[in-house]
C-alpha angles and dihedrals in degrees: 000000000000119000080221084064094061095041098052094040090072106038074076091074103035125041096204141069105241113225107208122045122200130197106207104210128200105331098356098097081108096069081075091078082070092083125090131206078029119198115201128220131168119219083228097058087053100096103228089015106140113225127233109232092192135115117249089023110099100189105232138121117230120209128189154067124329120169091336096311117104106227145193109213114190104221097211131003132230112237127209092237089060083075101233089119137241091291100057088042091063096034088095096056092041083061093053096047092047088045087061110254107161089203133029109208108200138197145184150175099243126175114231118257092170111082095218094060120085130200110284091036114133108219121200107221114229097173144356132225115211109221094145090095093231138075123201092220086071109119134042115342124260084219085177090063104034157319136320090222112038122204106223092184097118110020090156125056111260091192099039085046086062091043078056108049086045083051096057091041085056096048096042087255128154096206118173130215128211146123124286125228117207128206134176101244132156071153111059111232129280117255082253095044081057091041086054098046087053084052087057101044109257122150094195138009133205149152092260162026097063096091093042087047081050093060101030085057090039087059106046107261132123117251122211110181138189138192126200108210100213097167147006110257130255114298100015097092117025098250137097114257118240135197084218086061099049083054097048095042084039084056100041090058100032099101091053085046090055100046092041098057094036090061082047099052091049097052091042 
């Protein structure tokens, strides 16, 4: 299925190019009641439109008005672990991006790596580490859409990352910044994979966000990007992890996430 097909399937059912696109990670898929003058579209009505099969992500595009921008939410993400591959895992983005969006605001459920940061934290995310052993720009290149050889300097946005961190002083918030570390799950890591993702430098690691970040740049477009740390990786604390505790602690912070990304969003 083309990627044309999606795209002008629904045109059909907007008349406009959103500006703003927003990944809603784990537990987030609420922050989508935010919009006004919503559109409704289910993942499963997009001809070609791969489907999440995971708890906590909905499958729908949500398309509308949030603090004078007109945006496009993904209600639920694909993941690389749900074995679509890499492809279907980025199909969603490359819509976006063909629908127009300028900038692509992600967001995941992360577990903390980073000892000072405590479950119900939001992390900005400055940077990624890779670990996840595959890259969704392999293959021949889209040179209409970018380059064969992309420069990931600056993922994420150095100036909308300001934007951000001004944001959080001005709505009480302690917001933490630090660089995200993607692996593939569905297992969550090991105590030494975490051990070894502090040794490299990561804050926070997860099962997401790094390969959309990878096309989103590819084609132009500024990436923003938060983690919600739900819970301390493994090893850290002496207790199992848990999906129904990245949704509780998802849902306990859910209201300061929205109005938080919403200030941002507005100033942005």
């Amino acid at each position: 299925m083309d990627i044309k097909q999606s795209v002008e399937y629904i045109k059909t059912k907007i008349n406009y190019e959103p500006e703003v696109g927003i990944i809603l990670g784990s537990g987030l898929g609420d922050f989508a009641d935010n919009i006004n003058n919503s559109i409704e579209i289910d993942y499963a009505d997009i001809p070609g439109f791969p489907q999440s099969t995971v708890v906590g992500h909905s499958g729908k595009l949500i398309f509308g008005d949030l603090e004078g921008k007109k945006v496009v939410a993904m209600k639920g993400r694909i993941h690389f672990y749900e074995g679509q591959g890499i492809d279907k895992t980025v199909y969603p983005t490359k819509v976006l991006c063909e629908l127009g969006i300028k900038t692509l605001v992600v967001t995941n459920a992360a577990g903390g790596v980073n000892e000072e940061f405590t479950p119900g934290d939001i992390m900005i995310i400055n940077d990624h580490i890779n670990f996840a052993s595959t890259n969704p720009l392999i293959g021949p290149n889209e040179d209409d859409k970018g380059p064969r050889f992309l420069d990931m300097t600056e993922a994420y946005s150095k100036d909308l990352r300001k934007i951000a961190k001004n944001v959080a002083k001005e709505v009480g918030l302690d917001v933490k910044e630090g660089v995200y570390m993607w692996f593939t799950g569905p297992c969550y890591e090991t105590p030494s994979e975490v051990k070894l993702a502090r040794i490299l430098g990561a804050d926070s690691v997860g099962m997401s966000t790094v390969p959309e970040v990878i096309i989103a740049r590819h084609r132009g477009v500024k990436v923003l990007g938060f983690s919600c740390i739900t819970n301390m990786a493994s090893g850290i604390l002496d207790q199992p992890l848990d999906h129904k505790e990245v949704i509780a602690v998802s849902d306990r912070i859910k209201d300061d996430f929205a109005k938080y990304v919403k200030e941002t969003i507005k100033v942005m």
